[in-house]
OpenMM code with the backbone's topology and positions (N, CA, C; nanometers):
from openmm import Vec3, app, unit

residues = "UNK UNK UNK UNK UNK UNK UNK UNK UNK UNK UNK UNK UNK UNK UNK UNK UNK UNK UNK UNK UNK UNK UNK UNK UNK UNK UNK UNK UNK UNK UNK UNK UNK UNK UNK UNK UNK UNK UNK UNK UNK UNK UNK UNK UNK UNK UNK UNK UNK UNK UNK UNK UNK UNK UNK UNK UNK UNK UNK UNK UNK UNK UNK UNK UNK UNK UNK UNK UNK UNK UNK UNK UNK UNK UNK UNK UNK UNK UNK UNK UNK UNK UNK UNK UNK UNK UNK UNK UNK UNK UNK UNK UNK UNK UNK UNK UNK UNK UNK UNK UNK UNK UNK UNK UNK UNK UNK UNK UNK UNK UNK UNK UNK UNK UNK UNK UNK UNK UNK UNK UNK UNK UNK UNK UNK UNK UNK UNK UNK UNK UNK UNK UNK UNK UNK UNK UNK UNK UNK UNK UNK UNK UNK UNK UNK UNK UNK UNK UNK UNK UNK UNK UNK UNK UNK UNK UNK UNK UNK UNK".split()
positions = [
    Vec3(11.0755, -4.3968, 3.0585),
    Vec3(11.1337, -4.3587, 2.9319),
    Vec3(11.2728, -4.4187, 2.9132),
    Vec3(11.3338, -4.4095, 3.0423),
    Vec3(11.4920, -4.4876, 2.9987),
    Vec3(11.4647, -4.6197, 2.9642),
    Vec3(11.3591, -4.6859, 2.9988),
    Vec3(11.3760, -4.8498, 2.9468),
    Vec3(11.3137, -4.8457, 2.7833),
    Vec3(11.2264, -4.7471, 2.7751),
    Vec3(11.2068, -4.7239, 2.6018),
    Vec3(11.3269, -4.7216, 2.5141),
    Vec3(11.4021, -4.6000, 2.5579),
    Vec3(11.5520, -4.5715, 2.4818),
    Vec3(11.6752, -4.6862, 2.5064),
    Vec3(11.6487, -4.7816, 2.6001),
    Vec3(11.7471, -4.8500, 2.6159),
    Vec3(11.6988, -4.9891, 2.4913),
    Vec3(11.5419, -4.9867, 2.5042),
    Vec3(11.4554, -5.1211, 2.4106),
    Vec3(11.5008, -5.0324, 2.2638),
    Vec3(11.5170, -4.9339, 2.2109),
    Vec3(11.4793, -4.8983, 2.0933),
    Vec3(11.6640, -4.9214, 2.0647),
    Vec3(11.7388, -4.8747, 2.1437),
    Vec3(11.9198, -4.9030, 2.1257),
    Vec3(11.9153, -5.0133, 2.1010),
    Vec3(11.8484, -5.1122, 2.1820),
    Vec3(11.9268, -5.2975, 2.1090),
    Vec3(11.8433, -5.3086, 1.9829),
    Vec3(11.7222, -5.2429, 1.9898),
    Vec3(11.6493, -5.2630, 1.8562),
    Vec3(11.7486, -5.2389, 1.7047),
    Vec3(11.8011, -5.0833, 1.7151),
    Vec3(11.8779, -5.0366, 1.6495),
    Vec3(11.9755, -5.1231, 1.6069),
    Vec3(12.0699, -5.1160, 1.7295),
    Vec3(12.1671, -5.2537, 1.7245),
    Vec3(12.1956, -5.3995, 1.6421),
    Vec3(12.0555, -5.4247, 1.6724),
    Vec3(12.0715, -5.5688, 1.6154),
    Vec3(11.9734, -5.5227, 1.4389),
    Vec3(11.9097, -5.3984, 1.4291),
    Vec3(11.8753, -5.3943, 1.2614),
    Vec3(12.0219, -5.3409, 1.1906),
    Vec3(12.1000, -5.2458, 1.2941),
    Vec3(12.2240, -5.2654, 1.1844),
    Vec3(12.3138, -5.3376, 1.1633),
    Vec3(12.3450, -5.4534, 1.2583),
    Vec3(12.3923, -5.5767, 1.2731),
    Vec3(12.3144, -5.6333, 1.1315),
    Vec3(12.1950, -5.7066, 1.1340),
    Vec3(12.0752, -5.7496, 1.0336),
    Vec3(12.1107, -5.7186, 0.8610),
    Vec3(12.0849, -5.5970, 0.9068),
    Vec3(12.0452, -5.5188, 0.7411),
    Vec3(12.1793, -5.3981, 0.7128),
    Vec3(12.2120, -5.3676, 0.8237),
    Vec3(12.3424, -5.2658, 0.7789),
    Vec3(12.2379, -5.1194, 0.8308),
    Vec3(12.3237, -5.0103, 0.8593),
    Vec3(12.2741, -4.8899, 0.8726),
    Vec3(12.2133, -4.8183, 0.8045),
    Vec3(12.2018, -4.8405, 0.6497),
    Vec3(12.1409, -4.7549, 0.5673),
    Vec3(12.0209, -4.8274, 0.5171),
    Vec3(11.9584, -4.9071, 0.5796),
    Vec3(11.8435, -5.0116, 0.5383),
    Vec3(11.7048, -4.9653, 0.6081),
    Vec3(11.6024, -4.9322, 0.4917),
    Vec3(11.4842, -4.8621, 0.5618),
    Vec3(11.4269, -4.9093, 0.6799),
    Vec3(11.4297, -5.0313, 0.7036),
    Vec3(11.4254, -5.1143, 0.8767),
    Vec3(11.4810, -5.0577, 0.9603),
    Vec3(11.6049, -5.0028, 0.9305),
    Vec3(11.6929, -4.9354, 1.0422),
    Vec3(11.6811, -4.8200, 1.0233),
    Vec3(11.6337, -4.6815, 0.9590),
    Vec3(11.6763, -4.5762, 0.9325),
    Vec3(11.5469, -4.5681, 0.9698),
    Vec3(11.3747, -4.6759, 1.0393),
    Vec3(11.2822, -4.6762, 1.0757),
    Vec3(11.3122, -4.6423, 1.2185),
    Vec3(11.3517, -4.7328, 1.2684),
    Vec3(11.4131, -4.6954, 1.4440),
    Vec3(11.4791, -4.6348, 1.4417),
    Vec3(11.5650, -4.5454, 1.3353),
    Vec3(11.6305, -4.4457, 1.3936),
    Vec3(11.5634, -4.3051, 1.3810),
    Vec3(11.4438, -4.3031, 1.2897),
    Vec3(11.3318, -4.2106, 1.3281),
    Vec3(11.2590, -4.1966, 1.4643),
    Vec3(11.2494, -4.3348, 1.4792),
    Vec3(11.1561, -4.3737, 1.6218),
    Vec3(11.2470, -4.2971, 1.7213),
    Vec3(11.3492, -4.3528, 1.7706),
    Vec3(11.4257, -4.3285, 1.8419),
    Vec3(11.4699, -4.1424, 1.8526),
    Vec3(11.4735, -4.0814, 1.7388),
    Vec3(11.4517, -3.9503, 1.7412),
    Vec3(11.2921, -3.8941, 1.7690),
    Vec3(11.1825, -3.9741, 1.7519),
    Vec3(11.0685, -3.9599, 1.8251),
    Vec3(11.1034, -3.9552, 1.9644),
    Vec3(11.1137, -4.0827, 2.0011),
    Vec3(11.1363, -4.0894, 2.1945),
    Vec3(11.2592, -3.9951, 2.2272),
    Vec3(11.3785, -3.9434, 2.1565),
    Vec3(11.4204, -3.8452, 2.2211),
    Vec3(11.3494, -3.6363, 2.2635),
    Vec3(11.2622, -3.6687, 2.1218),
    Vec3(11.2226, -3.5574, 2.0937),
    Vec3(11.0825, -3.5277, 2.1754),
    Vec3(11.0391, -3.6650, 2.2715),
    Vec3(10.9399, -3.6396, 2.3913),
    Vec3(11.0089, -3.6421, 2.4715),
    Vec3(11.1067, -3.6630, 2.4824),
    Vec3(11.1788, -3.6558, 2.6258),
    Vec3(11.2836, -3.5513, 2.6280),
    Vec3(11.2553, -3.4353, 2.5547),
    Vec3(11.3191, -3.3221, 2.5846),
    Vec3(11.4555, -3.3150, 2.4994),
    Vec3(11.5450, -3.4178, 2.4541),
    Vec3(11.6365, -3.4278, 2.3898),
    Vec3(11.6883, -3.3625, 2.2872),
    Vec3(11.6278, -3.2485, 2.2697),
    Vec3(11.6341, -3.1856, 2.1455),
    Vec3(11.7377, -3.2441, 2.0518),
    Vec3(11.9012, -3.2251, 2.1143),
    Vec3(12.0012, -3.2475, 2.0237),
    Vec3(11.9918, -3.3989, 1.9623),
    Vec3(11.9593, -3.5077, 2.0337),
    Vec3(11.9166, -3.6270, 1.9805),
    Vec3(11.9096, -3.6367, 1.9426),
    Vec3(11.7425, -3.5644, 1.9170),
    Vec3(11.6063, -3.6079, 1.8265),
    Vec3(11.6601, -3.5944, 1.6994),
    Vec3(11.7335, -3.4292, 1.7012),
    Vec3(11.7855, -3.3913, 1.5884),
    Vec3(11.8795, -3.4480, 1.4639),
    Vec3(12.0231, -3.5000, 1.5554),
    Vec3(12.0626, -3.6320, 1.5555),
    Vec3(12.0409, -3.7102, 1.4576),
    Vec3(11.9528, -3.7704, 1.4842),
    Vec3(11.8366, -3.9106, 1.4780),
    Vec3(11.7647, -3.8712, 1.3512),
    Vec3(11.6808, -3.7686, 1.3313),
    Vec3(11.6355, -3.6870, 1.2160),
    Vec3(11.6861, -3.7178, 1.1217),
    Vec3(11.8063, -3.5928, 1.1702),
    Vec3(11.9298, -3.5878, 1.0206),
    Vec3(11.9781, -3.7436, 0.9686),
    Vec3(12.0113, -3.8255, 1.0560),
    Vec3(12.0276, -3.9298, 0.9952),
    Vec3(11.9476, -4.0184, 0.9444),
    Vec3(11.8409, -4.0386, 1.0006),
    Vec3(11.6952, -4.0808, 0.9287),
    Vec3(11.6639, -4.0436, 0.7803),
    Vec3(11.6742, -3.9068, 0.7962),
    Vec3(11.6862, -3.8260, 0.6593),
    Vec3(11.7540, -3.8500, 0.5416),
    Vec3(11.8909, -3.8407, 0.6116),
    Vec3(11.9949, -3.8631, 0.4813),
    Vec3(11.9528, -3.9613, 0.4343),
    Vec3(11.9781, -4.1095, 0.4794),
    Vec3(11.9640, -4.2217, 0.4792),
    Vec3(11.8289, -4.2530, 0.4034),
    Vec3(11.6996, -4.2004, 0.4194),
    Vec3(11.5515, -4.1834, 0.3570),
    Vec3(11.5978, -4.1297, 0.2235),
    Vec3(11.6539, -4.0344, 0.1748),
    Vec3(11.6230, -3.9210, 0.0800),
    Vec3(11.7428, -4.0419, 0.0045),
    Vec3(11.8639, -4.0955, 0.0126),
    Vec3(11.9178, -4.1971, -0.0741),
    Vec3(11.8282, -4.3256, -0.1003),
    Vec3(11.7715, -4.3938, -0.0204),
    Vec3(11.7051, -4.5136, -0.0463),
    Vec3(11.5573, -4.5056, -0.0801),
    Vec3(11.5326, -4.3819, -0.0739),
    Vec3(11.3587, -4.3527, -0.1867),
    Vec3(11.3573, -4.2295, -0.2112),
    Vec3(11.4104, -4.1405, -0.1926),
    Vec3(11.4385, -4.0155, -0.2701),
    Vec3(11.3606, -3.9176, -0.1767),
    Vec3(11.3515, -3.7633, -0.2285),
    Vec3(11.3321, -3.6781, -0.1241),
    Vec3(11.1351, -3.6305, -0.0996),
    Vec3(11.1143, -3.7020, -0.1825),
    Vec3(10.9433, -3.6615, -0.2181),
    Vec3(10.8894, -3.7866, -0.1641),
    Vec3(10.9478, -3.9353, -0.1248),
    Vec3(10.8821, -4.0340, -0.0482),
    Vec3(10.8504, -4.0049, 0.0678),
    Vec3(10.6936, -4.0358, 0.1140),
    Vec3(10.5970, -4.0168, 0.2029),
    Vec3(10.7074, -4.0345, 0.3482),
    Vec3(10.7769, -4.1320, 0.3424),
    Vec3(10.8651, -4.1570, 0.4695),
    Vec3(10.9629, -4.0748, 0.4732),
    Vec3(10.9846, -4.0305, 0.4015),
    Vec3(11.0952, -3.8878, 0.3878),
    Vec3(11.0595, -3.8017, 0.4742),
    Vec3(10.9465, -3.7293, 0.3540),
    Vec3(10.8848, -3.6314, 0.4325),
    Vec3(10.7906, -3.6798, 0.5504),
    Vec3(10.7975, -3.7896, 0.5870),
    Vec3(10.7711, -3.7558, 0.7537),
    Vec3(10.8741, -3.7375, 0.8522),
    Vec3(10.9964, -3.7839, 0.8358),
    Vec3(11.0897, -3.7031, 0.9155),
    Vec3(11.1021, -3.5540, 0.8761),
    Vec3(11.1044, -3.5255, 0.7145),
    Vec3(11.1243, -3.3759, 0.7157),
    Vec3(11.0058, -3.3047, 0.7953),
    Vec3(10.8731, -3.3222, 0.8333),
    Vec3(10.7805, -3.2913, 0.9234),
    Vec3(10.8554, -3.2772, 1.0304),
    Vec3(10.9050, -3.3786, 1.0870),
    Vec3(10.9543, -3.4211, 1.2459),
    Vec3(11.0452, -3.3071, 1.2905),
    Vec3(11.1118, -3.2990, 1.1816),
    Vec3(11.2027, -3.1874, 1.1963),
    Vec3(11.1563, -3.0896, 1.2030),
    Vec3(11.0981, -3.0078, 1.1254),
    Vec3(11.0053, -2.9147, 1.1553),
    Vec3(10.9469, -2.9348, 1.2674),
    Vec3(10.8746, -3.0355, 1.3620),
    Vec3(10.7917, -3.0086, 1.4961),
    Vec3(10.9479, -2.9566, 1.5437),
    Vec3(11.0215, -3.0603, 1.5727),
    Vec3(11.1230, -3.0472, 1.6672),
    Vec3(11.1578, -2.8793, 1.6745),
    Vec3(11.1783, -2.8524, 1.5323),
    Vec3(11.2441, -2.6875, 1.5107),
    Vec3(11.1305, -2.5853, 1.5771),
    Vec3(11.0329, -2.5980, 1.5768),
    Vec3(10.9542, -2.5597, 1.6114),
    Vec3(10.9207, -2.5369, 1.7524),
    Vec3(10.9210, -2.6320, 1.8394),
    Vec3(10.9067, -2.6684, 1.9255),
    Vec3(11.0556, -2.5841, 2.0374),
    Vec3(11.1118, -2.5463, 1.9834),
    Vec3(11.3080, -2.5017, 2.0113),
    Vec3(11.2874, -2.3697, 1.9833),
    Vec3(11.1351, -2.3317, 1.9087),
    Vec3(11.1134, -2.1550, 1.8766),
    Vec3(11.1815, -2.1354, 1.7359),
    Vec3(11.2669, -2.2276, 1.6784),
    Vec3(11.3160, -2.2258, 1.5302),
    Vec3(11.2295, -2.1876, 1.4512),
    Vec3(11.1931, -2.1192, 1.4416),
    Vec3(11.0539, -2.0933, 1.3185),
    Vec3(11.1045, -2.1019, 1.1898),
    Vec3(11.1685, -2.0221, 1.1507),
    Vec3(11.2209, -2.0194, 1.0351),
    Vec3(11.2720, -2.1479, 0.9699),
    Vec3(11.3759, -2.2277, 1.0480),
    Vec3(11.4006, -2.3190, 1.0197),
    Vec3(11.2697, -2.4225, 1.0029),
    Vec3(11.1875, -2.3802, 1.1322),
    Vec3(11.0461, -2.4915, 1.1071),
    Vec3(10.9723, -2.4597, 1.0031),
    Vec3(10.9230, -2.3603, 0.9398),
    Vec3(10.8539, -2.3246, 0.8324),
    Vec3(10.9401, -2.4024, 0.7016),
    Vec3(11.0587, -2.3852, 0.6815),
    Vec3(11.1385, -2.4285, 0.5981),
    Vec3(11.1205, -2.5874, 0.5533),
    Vec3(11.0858, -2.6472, 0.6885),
    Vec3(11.0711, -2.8021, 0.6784),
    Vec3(10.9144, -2.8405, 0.6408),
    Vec3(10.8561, -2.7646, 0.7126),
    Vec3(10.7255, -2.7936, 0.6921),
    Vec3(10.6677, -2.7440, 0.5174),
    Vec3(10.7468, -2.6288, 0.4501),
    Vec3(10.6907, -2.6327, 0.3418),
    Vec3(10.7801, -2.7440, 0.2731),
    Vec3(10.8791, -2.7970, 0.2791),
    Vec3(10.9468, -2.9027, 0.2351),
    Vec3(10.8216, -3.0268, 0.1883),
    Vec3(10.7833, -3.0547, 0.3302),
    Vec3(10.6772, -3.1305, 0.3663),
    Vec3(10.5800, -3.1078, 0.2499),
    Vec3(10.5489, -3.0045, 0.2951),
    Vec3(10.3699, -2.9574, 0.1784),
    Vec3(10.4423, -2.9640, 0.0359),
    Vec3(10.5579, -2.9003, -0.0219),
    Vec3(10.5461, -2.9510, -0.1644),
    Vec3(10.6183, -3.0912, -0.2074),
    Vec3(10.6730, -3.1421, -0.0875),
    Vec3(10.7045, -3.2677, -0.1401),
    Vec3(10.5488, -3.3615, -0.1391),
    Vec3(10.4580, -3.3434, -0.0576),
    Vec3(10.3972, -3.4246, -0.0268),
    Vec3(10.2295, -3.3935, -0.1352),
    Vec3(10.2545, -3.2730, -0.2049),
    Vec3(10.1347, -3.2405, -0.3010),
    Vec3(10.1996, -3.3146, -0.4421),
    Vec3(10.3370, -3.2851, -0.4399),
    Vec3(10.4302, -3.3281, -0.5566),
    Vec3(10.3803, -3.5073, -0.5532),
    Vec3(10.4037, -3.5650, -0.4628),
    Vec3(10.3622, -3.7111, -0.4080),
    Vec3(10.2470, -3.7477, -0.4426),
    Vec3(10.1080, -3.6537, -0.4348),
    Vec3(10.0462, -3.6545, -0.4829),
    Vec3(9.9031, -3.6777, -0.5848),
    Vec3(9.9866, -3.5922, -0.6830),
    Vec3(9.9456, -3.5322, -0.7928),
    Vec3(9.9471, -3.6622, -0.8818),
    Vec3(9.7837, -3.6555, -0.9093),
    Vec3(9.7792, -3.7694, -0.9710),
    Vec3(9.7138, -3.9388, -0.9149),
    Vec3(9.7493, -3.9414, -0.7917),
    Vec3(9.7293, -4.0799, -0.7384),
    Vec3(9.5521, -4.0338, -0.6855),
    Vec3(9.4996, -4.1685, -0.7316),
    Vec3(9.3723, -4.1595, -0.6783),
    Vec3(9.3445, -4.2123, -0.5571),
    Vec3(9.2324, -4.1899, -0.4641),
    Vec3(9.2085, -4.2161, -0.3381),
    Vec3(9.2906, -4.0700, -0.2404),
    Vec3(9.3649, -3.9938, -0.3266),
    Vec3(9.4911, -3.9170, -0.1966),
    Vec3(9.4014, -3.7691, -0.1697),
    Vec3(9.4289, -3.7458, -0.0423),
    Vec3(9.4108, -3.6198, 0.0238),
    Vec3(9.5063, -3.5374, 0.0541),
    Vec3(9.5066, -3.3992, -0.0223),
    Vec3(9.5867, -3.2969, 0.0322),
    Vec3(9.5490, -3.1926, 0.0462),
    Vec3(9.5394, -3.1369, 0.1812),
    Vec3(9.5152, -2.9994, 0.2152),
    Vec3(9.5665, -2.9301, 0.2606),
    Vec3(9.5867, -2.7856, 0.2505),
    Vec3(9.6744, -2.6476, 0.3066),
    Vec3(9.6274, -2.5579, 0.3640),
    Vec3(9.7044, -2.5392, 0.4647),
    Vec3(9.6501, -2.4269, 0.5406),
    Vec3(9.7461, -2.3188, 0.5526),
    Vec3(9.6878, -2.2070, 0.5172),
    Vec3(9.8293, -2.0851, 0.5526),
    Vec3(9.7910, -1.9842, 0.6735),
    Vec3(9.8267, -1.9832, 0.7821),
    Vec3(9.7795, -1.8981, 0.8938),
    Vec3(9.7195, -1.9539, 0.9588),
    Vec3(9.7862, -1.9965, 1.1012),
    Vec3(9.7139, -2.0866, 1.1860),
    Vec3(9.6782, -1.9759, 1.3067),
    Vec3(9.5696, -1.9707, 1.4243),
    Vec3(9.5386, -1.8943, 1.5191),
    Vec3(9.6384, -1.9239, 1.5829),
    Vec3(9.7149, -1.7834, 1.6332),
    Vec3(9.8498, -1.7577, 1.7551),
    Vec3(9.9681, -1.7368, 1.6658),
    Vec3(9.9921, -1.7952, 1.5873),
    Vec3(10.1147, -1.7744, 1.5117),
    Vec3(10.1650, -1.7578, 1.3845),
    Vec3(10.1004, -1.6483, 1.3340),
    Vec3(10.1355, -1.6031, 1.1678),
    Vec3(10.1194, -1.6904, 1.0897),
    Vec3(10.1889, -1.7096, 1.0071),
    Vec3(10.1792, -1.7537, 0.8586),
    Vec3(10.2416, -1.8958, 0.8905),
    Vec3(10.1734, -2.0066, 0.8549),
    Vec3(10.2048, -2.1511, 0.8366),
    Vec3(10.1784, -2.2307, 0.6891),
    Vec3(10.2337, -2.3330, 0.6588),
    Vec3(10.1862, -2.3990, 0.5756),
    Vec3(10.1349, -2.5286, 0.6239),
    Vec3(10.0418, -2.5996, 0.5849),
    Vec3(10.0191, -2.7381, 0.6591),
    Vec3(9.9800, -2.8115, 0.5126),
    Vec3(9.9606, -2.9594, 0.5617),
    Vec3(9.9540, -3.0845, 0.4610),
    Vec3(9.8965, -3.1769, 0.5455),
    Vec3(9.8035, -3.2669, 0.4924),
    Vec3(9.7600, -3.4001, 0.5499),
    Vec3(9.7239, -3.4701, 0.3971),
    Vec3(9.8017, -3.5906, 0.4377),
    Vec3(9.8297, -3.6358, 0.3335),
    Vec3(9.7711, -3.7939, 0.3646),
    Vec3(9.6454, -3.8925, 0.2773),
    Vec3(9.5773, -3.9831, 0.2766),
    Vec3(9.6304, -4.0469, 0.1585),
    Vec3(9.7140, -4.1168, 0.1306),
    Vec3(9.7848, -4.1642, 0.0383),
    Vec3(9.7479, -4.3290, -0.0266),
    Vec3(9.6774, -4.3795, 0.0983),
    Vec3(9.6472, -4.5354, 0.1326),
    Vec3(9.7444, -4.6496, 0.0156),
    Vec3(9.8536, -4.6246, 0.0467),
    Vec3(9.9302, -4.7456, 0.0057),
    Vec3(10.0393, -4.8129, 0.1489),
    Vec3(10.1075, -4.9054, 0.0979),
    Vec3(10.1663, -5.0075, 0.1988),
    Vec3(10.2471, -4.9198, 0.3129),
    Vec3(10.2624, -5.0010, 0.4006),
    Vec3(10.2929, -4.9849, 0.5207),
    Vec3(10.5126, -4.9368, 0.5041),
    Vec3(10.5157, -4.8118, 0.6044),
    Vec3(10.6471, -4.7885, 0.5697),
    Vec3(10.7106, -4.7351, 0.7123),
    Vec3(10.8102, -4.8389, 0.7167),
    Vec3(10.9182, -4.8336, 0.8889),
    Vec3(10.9185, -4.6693, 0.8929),
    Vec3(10.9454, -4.6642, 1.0678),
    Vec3(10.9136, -4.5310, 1.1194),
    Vec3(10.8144, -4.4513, 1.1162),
    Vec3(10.6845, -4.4629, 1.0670),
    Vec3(10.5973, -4.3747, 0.9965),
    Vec3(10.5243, -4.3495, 1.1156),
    Vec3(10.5792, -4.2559, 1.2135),
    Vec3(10.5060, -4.2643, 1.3966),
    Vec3(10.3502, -4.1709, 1.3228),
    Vec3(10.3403, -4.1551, 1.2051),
    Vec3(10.1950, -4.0354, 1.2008),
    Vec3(10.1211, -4.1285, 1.1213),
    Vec3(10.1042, -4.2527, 1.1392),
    Vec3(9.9715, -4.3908, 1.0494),
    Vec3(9.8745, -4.3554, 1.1328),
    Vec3(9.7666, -4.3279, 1.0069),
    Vec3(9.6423, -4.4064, 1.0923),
    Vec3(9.5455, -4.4362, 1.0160),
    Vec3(9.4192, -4.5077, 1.0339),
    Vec3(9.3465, -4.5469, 0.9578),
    Vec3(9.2464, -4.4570, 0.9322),
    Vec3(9.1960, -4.4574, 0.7828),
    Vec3(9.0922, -4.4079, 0.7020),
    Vec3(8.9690, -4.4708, 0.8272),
    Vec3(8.8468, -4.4125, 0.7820),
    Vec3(8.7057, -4.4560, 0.8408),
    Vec3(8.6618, -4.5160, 0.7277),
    Vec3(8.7304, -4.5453, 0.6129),
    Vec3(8.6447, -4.6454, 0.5098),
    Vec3(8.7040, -4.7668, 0.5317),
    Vec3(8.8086, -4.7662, 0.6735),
    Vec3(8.8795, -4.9175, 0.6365),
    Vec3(9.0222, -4.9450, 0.6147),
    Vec3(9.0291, -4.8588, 0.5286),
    Vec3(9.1889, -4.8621, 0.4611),
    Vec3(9.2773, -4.7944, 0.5324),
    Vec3(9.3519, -4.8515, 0.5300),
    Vec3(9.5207, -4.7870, 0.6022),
    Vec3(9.5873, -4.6769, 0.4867),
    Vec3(9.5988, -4.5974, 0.5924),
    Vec3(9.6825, -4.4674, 0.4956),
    Vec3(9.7379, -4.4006, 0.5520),
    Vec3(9.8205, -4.3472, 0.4952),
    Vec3(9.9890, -4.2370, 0.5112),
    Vec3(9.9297, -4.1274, 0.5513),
    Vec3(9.9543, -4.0820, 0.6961),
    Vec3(9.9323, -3.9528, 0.7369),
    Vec3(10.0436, -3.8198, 0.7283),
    Vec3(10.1002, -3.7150, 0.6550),
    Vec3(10.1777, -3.6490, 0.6675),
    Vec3(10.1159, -3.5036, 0.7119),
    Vec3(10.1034, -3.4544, 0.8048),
    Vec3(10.0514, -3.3144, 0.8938),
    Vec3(10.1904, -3.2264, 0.9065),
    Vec3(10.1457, -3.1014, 0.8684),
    Vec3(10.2665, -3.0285, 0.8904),
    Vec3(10.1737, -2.8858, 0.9212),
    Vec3(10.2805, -2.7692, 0.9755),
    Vec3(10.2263, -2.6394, 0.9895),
    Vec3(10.3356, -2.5815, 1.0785),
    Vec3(10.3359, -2.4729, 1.0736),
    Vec3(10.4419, -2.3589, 1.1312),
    Vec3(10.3176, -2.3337, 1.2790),
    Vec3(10.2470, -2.2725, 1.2345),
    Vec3(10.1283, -2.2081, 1.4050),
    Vec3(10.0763, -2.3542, 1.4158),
    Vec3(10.0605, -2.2733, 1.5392),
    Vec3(9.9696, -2.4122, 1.6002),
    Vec3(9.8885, -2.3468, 1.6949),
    Vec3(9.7417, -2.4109, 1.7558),
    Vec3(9.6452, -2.3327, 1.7855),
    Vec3(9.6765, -2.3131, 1.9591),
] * unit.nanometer
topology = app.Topology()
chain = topology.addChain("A")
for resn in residues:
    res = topology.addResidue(resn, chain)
    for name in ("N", "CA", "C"):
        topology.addAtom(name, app.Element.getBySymbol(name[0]), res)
């Protein structure tokens, strides 16, 4: 893991060198990089890394873009994960109405909710099939079974 975090620092490095710090290339690895802290126990990092991912996301595509709300997700695991519930529920419905708001309207998209997951009260969740272009940091891609590449956004307070 230290040679991950040390590869993702020059990465960082040389995209804000590149593009400057507030450039979705860079505010991509600095999601990532709050990923690899947030498996490696780092809480305060990850967090860190989040918040600035965040800010930086919510100015350069606003607060309802799919890459947004996948750090606002992230945040929520992380909060979650720390026993934050409250705070995690908070992010995760962030998530679900930014990401129904996202939406509403576009054809091909999937959104579903769940409220009450087994073990832990009341949750909200979202999975979100959006299938448009490819967007830095997005650690939750994966592909459709028809082929197409699409935007995964999963959220929820319980977990099973």
């Amino acid at each position: 893991m230290a040679e991950a975090e040390a590869m993702f620092r020059r990465v960082l490095e040389g995209s804000e060198k590149a593009w400057g710090p507030e450039h979705t290339s860079t505010l991509g690895t600095v999601h990532n990089l709050g990923n690899l802290y947030a498996n490696q126990g780092k809480m305060a990092e990850a967090e860190a890394m989040y918040r600035r991912a965040l800010e930086g996301l919510e100015k350069a595509w606003g607060p309802e873009h799919t890459s947004t709300l996948d750090t606002v997700n992230n945040l929520g695991n992380l909060y979650a994960d720390q026993g934050k519930m409250a705070e995690a529920e908070a992010m995760y419905r962030r998530a679900l109405e930014g990401s129904e708001k996202a939406q509403n309207g576009r054809s091909g998209s999937h959104v579903s909710t769940g409220v009450g997951r087994l073990g832990e009260g009341v949750g909200a969740g979202a999975h979100v099939d959006a299938g448009h272009g490819p967007r830095p940091g997005d650690s939750l891609r994966g592909s459709r079974q028809d082929g197409r590449s699409g935007s995964h956004v999963s959220t929820g307070v319980g977990r099973v």
